[in-house]
N, C-alpha and C positions, 0 to 999 in steps of 0.2 A: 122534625130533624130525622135522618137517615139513619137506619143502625147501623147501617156498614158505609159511612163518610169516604173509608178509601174507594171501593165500589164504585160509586157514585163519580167520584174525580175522575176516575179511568174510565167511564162511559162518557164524560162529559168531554173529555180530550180528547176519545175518538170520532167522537162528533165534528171537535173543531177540525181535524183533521180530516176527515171528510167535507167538512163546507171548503177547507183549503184549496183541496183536488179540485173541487166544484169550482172555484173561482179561476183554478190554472187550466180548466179546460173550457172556461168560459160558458159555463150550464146559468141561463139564466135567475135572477133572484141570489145571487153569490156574493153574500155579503160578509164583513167580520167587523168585530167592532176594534177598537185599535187596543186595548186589554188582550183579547184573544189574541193577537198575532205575537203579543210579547209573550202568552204561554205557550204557544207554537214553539216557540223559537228557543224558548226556557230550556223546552222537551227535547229538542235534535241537539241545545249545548249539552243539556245534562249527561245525553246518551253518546257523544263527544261524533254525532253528526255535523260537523261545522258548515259544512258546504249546503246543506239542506237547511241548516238556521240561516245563514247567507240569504239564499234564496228566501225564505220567509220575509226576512226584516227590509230587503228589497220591496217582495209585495206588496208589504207594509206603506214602506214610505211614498211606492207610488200612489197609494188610494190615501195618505195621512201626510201627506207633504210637509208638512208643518209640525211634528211632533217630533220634541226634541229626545224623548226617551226612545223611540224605533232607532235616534240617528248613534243614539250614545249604542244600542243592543248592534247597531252594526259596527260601528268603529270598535267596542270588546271583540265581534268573532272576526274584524280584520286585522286585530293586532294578536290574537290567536292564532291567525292563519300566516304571522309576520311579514302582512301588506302594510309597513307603518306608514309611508307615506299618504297612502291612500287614508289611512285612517283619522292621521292630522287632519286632511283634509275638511274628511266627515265631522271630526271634532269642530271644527272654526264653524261648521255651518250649524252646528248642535250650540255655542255659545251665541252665535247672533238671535237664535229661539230663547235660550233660557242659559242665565248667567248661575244660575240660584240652587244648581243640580251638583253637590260636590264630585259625583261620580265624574264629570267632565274633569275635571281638573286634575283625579286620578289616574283616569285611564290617560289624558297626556302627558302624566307625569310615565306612567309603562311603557311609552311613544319613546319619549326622550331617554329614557332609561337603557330601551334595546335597544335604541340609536348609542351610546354609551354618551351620551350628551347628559353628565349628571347634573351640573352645575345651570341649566337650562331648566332641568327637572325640577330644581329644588328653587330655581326663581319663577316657576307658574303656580309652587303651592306657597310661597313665601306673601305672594303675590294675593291669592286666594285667601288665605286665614283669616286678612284683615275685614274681611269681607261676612264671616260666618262668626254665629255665638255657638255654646254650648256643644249638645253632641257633635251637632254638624265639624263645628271648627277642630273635636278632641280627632274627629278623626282624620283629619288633613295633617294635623300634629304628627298625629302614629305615623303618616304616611312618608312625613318629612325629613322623621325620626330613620324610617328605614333608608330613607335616600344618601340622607347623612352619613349613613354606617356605610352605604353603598361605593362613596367614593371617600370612605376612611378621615372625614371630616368630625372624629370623634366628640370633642368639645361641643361642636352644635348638637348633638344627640343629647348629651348632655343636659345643652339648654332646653330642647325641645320637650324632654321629660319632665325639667322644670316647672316650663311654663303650663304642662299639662297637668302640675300636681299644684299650681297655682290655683289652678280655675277647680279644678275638682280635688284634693286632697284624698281622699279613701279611694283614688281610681287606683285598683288593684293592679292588671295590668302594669302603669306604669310604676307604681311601687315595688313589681317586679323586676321591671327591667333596671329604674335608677340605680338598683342596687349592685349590678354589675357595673355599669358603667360610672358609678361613681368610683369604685377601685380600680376599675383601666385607665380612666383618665386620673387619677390623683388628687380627684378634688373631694377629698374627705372633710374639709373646713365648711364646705360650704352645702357638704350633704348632711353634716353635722345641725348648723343653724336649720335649713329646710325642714330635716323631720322633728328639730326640736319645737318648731311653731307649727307645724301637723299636730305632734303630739298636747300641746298649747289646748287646741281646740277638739282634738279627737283621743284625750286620753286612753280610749281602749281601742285603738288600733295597733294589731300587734304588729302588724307591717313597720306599719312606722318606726315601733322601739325596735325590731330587727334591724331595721337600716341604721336607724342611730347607732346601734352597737357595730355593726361591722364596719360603720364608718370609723368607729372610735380606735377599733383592731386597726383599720390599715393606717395610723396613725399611732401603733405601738400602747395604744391607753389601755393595756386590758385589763383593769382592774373599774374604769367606767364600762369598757364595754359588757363584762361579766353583769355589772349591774346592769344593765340593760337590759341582756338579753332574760334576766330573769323576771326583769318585767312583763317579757313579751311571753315567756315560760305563763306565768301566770295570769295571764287572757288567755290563752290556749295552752295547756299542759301536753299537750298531742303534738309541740309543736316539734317536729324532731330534728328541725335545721339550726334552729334556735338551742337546742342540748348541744348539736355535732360540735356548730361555732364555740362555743360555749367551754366544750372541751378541749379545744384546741386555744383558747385563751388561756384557760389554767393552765395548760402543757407549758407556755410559754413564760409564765410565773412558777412554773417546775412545782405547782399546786397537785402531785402526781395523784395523791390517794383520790380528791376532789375529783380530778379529770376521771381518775377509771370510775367512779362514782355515775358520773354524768355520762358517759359514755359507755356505760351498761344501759342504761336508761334508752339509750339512741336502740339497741340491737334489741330491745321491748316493745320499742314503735314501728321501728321500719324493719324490713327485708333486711339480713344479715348481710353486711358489706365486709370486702379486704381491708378496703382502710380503716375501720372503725376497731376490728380485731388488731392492726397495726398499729394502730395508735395505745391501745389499751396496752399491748405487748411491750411498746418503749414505756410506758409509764414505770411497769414492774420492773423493764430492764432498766432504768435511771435508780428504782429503789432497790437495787440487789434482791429482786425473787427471780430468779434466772427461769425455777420453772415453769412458773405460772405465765414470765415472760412467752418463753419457748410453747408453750401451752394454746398461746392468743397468736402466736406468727404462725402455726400449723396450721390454726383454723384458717388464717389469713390465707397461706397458702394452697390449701384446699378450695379455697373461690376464686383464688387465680392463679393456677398452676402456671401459667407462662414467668410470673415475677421472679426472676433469680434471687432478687435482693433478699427476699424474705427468707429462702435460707440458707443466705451469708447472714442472718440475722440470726437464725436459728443457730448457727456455727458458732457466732460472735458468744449465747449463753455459753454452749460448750468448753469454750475458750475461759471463758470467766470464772467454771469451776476447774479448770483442770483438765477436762476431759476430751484430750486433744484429738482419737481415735474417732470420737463420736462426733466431732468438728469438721475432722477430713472425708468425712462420710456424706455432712452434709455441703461443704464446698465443692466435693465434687458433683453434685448432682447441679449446684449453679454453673459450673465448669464445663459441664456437658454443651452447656448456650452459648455460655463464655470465657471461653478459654483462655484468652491473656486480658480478661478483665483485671486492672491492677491491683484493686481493694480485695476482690478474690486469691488471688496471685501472691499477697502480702500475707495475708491470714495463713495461705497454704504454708509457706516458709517458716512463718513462727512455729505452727502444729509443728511440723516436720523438724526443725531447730530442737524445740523443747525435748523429741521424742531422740534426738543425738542421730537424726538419718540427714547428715548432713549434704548431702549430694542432692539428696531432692530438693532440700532447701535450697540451697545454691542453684538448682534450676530456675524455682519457682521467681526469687528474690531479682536473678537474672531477667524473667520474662516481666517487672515490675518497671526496671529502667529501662527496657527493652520499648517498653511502649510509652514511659513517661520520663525522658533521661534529665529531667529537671527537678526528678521529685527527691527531696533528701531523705526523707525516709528509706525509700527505696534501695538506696544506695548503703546508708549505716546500716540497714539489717543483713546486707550480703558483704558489706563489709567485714561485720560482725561475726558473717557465718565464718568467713575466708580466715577469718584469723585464727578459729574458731578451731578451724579444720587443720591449722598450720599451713595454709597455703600461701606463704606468706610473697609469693613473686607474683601471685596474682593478684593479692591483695596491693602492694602497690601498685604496678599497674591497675588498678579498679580505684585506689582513691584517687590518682593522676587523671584520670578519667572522669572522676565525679566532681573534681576541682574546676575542668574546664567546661563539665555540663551544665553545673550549677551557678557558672559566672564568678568562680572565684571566692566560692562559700568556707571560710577556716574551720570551720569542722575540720574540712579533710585535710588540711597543713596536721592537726592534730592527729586525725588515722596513718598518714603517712607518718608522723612522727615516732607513732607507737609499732605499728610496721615494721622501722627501719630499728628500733631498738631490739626487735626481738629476734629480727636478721644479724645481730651485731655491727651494725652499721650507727654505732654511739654519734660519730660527731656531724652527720648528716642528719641523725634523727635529732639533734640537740638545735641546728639552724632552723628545720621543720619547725620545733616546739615554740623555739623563740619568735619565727612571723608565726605563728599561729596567735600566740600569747601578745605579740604586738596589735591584731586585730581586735582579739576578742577575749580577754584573759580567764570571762566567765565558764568558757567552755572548755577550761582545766578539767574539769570536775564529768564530764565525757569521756575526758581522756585519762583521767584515773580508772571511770567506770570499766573499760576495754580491758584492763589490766592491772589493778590496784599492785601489780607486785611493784610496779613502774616506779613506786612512792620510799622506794628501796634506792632507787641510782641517785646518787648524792648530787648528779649533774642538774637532773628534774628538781630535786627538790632545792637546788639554791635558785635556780629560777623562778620557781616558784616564789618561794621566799621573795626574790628581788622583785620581785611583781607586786608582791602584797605590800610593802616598804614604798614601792613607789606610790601606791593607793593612798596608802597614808600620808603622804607627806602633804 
């Protein structure tokens, strides 16, 4: 044997390509054997010479008439070259040689494909499968598989993953893929049963308990799937998709301490990600440690400086201790991107409310409905402010306005109620109160909130009263 094999190849190839020459200049004794002209032609694909492997596989087929691999090496660089018609062609004359070559059935599926003929495509390998066992067949499957996805035929993808995890079960690959495609299409029942009879027989494939479990999630089980995934935890401890999922089922069981547990674990295996710092962040920020929250959204957003969200999230601790200054510091730096984002825009108002600058507020709270005139929040916090502020002519006008944006929501029969009473406008604020209280009498207890003095006009409180009276009866 050679010590230097590569060597060796690269002499040997220019050989062939010298007997080549010889034979296109017609030098006597110019032969090749029909192997050689397929690494001829290997060499000009690989080197992305198309036209020159053309020409070879031509040569070819005139001295090998009959060889159905030269016809298939020329039908690839004429569907490369996207001569499809011409390449069908070649193909029909490469099946009357040899049926038994799955690559035929491929490359006319690539035919029909660039044709956008997908449904043609996927009945020549439909067609084909039944034809092949084992590898042969797994790979007409994959091929099928991608045709499927090709004209959004989702469900047969599906199948096709199936039937591939039928005949081989530990085929990795498609243990990959079913696992998406089982949560795009919704069929978690029956991704459920599949790996539960994989697992049956291949107890320690962790593939398997991962797809059980994330089939069990998209189906809300997360207390089977947690089991699960820690099945598949414990065949491989390394496995860090199986932790992230894992964490995000406990999140969802508000398991908060467990998930930041398991989700330190994920940022020990893998490359530090936003989301993993994000998630860790809401956990702390569900159990009131504001800074340990704010702590994990920093890191967050240091791996993705573009996400605003992150710190309106970081604002949102702010907000939760009090610390309204250090809030608006960091809303405005998400404000910089997006400027009448409304959850942004909302948050600004309260800072600014709480801190008595109420103008600003009233801008922010303004630019809220401004961009979402349906949102009631929206509306009660510039309400709120308006009233706040003693604005109180704008403040009608503004709940008259939120009454007809919101489709007639009695909240604001209620802000106009209380409105018109602090305008001294008693016996218009008292018909206000009563269709308010005809809709919806629970939402007295908002309209106390605006005003608790309000509990003082003898008029409000026999309505009330006569409300409560009529509950009882």
């Amino acid at each position: 044997m050679s010590k230097f094999p590569y060597r060796q190849d690269r002499e040997e190839l220019k050989a062939l390509l010298r007997q080549f020459e010889n034979l296109k200049t017609g030098k006597p004794n110019s032969f090749l054997e029909e192997d050689s002209f397929e690494r001829i032609i290997d060499y000009y694909d690989e080197n992305e010479k198309l036209p020159a492997a053309l020409e070879v596989a031509e040569y070819g087929i005139d001295q090998y008439p009959y060889s159905a691999m030269l016809l298939l090496k020329k039908a690839d660089l004429l569907i490369a070259l996207r001569h499809y018609k011409e390449a069908l062609y070649i193909l029909d004359q490469a099946e009357l040689l040899d049926r038994n070559d799955t690559n035929l059935y491929i490359l006319k599926t690539d035919v029909y494909l660039a044709l956008d003929m997908q449904q043609k495509a996927a009945a020549v390998l439909e067609a084909a499968i039944e034809n092949f066992e084992g590898e042969e067949k797994l790979d007409l499957l994959f091929e099928l598989c991608d045709v499927y996805d090709d004209y959004e035929n989702f469900d047969k993808v599906f199948d096709c993953l199936k039937m591939i995890l039928t005949q081989e079960p530990n085929n990795e690959e498609a243990l990959y893929k079913i696992c998406f495609w089982t949560d795009f299409t919704g069929r978690n029942e029956e991704g459920i049963c599949l790996h539960q009879k994989i697992i049956e027989d291949f107890p320690f494939n962790e593939l398997a308990w991962f797809n059980l479990a994330a089939a069990y999630q998209g189906l809300k089980l997360y207390e089977k799937a947690i089991d699960a995934y820690q099945y598949a935890i414990a065949i491989d401890e390394k496995f860090d998709y199986a932790l992230r999922n894992m964490g995000d089922a406990l999140i969802r069981l508000r398991k908060y301490k467990e998930a930041v547990e398991v989700l330190e674990k994920v940022l020990e295996l893998a490359r530090p990600e936003d989301v993993i710092y994000e998630a860790i962040g809401h956990c702390y920020d569900k159990t009131g440690n504001y800074a340990q929250a704010r702590f994990n959204y920093k890191k967050a957003s240091h791996l993705n400086i573009e996400d605003t969200q992150l710190n309106y999230k970081i604002a949102c601790t702010y907000m939760n201790e009090g610390n309204w200054t250090s809030a608006i510091k960091n809303l405005e730096i998400a404000m910089r991107v997006h400027k009448m984002q409304p959850e942004y825009n909302l948050a600004m108002g309260q800072c600014y409310l709480e801190l008595e600058k109420l103008d600003d507020a009233i801008t922010h709270f303004g630019n809220v409905v401004r961009v979402r005139p349906k949102n009631i929040n929206g509306w009660t916090e510039l309400l709120n402010c308006l009233y706040k502020a003693g604005m109180f002519e704008e403040a009608l006008e503004y709940a008259g306005f939120a009454f007809e944006q919101t489709d007639g929501k009695p909240i604001f029969l209620f802000y106009k109620s209380a409105v018109l009473y602090a305008m001294g406008k008693s016996k218009e604020a008292l018909l206000n109160l009563e269709a308010g209280m005809n809709r919806n009498p629970k939402l007295v207890k908002k309209f106390v909130a605006i005003n608790p003095a309000l509990l003082q006009v003898q008029q409000v409180v026999d309505v009330i009263a006569r409300f409560k009276k009529r509950r009882s009866l």
